[in-house]
N, C-alpha and C positions, 0 to 999 in steps of 0.2 A: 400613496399616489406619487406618481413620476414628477419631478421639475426639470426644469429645464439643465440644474447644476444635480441631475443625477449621478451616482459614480455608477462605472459600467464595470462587470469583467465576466468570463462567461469560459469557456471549455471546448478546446480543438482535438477534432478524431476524425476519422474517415473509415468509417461512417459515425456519429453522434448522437445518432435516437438510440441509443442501449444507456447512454450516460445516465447515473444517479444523479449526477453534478448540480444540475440546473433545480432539482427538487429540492435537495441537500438545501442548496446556499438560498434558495427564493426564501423557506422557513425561516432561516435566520435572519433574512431581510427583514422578511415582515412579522416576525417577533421581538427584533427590535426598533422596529419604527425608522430603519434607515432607506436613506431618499437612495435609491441603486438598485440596478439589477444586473440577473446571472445569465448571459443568452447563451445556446447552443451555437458552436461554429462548425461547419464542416466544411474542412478543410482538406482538399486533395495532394496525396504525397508530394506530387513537383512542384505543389504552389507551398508548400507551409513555409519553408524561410520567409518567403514574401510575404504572408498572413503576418510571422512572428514580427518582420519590421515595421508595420501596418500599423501596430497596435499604439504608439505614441500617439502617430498623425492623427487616428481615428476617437483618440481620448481614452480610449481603454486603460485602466489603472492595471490589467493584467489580466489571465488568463492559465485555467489547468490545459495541461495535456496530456491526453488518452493515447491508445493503441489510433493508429503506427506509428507518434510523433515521437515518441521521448525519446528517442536517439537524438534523431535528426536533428531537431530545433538547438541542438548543444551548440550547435556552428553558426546559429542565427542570433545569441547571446551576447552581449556586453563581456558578460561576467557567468562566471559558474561558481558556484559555493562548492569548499571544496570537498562536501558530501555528494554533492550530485557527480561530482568528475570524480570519484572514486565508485560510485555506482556505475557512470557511463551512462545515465539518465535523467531525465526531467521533468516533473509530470507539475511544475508549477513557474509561471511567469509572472516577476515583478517589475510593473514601468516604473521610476525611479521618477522623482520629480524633473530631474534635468533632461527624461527622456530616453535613458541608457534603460538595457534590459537586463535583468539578474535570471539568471536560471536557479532554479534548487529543486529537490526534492523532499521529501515529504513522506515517502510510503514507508520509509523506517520509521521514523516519527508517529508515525501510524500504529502501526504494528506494534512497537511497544508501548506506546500507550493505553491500547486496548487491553494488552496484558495486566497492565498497573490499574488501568478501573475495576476490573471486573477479577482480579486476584492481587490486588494492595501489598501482602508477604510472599508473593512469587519474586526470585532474586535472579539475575539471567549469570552470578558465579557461584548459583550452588549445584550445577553439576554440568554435564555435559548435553549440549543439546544435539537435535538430531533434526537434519531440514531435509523432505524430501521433495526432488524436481530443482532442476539448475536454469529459467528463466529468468525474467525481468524480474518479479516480485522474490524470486532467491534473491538474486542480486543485494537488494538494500534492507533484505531479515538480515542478512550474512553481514553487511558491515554496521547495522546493529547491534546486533546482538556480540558482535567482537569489540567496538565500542562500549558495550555497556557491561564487559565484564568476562562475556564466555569461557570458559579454561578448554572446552574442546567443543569444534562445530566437527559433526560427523555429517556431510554430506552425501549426498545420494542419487542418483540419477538413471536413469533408462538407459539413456548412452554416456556412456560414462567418460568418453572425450570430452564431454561438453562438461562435467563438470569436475573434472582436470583442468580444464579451461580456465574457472573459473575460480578457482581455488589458486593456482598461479598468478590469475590478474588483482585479487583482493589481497591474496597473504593469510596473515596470523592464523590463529589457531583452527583452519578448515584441512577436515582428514579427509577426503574421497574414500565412499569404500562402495563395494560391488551391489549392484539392484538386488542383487540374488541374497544380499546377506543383511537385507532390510532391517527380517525380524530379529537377529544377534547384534543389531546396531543398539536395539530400543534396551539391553543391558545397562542397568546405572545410569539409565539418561534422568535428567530432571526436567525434559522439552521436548516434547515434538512438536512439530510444525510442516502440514502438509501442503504443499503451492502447489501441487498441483490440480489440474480441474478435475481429475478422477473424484467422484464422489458431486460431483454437481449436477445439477438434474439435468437428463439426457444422457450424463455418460457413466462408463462404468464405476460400479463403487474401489476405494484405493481396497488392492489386497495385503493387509499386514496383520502379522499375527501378534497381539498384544501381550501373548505368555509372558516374555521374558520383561517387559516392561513396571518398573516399579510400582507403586499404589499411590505414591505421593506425585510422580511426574507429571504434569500437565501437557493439554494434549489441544492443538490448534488447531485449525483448521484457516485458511485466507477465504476459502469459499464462504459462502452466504445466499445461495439459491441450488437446495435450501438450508433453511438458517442451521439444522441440525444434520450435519450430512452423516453419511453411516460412518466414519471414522468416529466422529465424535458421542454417539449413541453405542458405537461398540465401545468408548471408552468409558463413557457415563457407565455402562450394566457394570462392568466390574470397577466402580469405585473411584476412577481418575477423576480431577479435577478439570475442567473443559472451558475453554473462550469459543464461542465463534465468531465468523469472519465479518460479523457487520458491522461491529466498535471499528474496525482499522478504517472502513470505507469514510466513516463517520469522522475521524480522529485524523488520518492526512488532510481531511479539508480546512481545520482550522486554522494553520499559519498561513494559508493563501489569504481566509475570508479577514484575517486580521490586518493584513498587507495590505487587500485593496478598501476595506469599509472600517478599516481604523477600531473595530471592539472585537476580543475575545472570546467566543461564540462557546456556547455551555452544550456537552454532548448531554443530552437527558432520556429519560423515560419517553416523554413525549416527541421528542425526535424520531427516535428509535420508530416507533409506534406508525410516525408518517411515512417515514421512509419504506418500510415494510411494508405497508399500502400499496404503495405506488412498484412492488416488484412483479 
């Protein structure tokens, strides 16, 4: 039950009812018996600066941010950590006791996480990994998984300006190479990792041909609707090891929920289990 010294913090998009957010954090509210809750914000593109300065006055200990914001709200910040300013994103707001706002992100934090629960002896320098699609979520796999070791990111894109782009603006070990040359990418990789939404229901499944791909490589997917998309089921038939995409959704929410309600928040079986309900 609510008091009056509830802590508040909750998740800005436009639009917001797609949000996992508010289900994600209510559970661990109320599994751990803490006085706070997670509200939906929706928050229209020309007002979000004004929402982001909003959040001291109005007591909010902080706040995620979805699709459109996490550019934007950079310039509405105190502070950027300087994971998110090398991402160029933000998908998480901390008020600070004096009032100042921290930006950071999280979806790399995410993303590798997920990998290390659910394959412990996967190592992100035992070979060369392969990311296909140059969006937001490329963005902070890519300065993860360069952070955590990569000796070669072979990147991949439909337009491949864009992820020229993109490879320029992060650096270190990202090779670009041509959409056409997908399947000779997956050569001695020990990772893939698909961002994009092909393979999510509704839209087409990703076309890659997994021949050339090792038997020990593992094989990602960021999607999670649904939880087995056809990349990861054509990986499973022939013997690769498989994540999908619902640990990272799971796993970026934890250094927000620690920020603003003070405990640690345990990713479980039975999380798992609600969250999947509710999709």
């Amino acid at each position: 039950m609510l008091t009056a010294k509830a802590m508040v913090a909750g998740v800005m998009g436009w639009p917001v009812g797609h949000s996992r957010s508010p289900r994600l954090h209510g559970w661990w509210l109320d599994r751990y018996g803490i006085d706070g809750a997670y509200i939906p914000l929706a928050v229209p593109p020309d007002r979000i600066a004004e929402a982001v300065r909003a959040l001291p006055a109005l007591g909010l200990r902080g706040a995620n941010v979805t699709v459109p914001h996490k550019e934007a709200v950079i310039a509405a910040c105190d502070r950027v950590d300087p994971v998110a300013r090398r991402i160029g994103a933000v998908n998480t707001l901390v008020v600070a006791d004096d009032g100042t706002i921290e930006g950071r992100n999280t979806d790399g934090f995410g993303f590798m996480e997920n990998l290390r629960a659910d394959r412990p002896d996967w190592r992100a320098d035992a070979g060369p990994a392969v990311v296909l699609g140059a969006g937001g979520a490329a963005r902070a796999i890519l300065v993860a998984l360069a952070d955590a070791g990569a000796p070669e990111i072979r990147l991949l894109n439909r337009t491949r300006g864009r992820a020229e782009t993109l490879a320029s603006e992060l650096g270190g070990p990202i090779r670009v190479l041509p959409w056409e040359e997908r399947a000779f990418a997956l050569a001695e990789a020990a990772l893939v990792v698909n961002t994009t939404t092909q393979g999510m229901g509704g839209q087409p499944a990703l076309d890659l041909d997994l021949d050339r791909l090792p038997p020990a490589a593992l094989v990602t997917d960021i999607v999670y609707t649904p939880l087995h998309t056809p990349l990861l089921k054509a990986a499973l038939e022939r013997g690769n090891p498989v994540v999908n995409g619902l640990g990272m959704l799971l796993h970026q929410a934890r250094p927000g929920f620690e920020a603003w309600f003070g405990r640690v928040p345990e990713v479980t079986p039975e999380l798992r289990r609600f969250v999947l309900e509710g999709l």
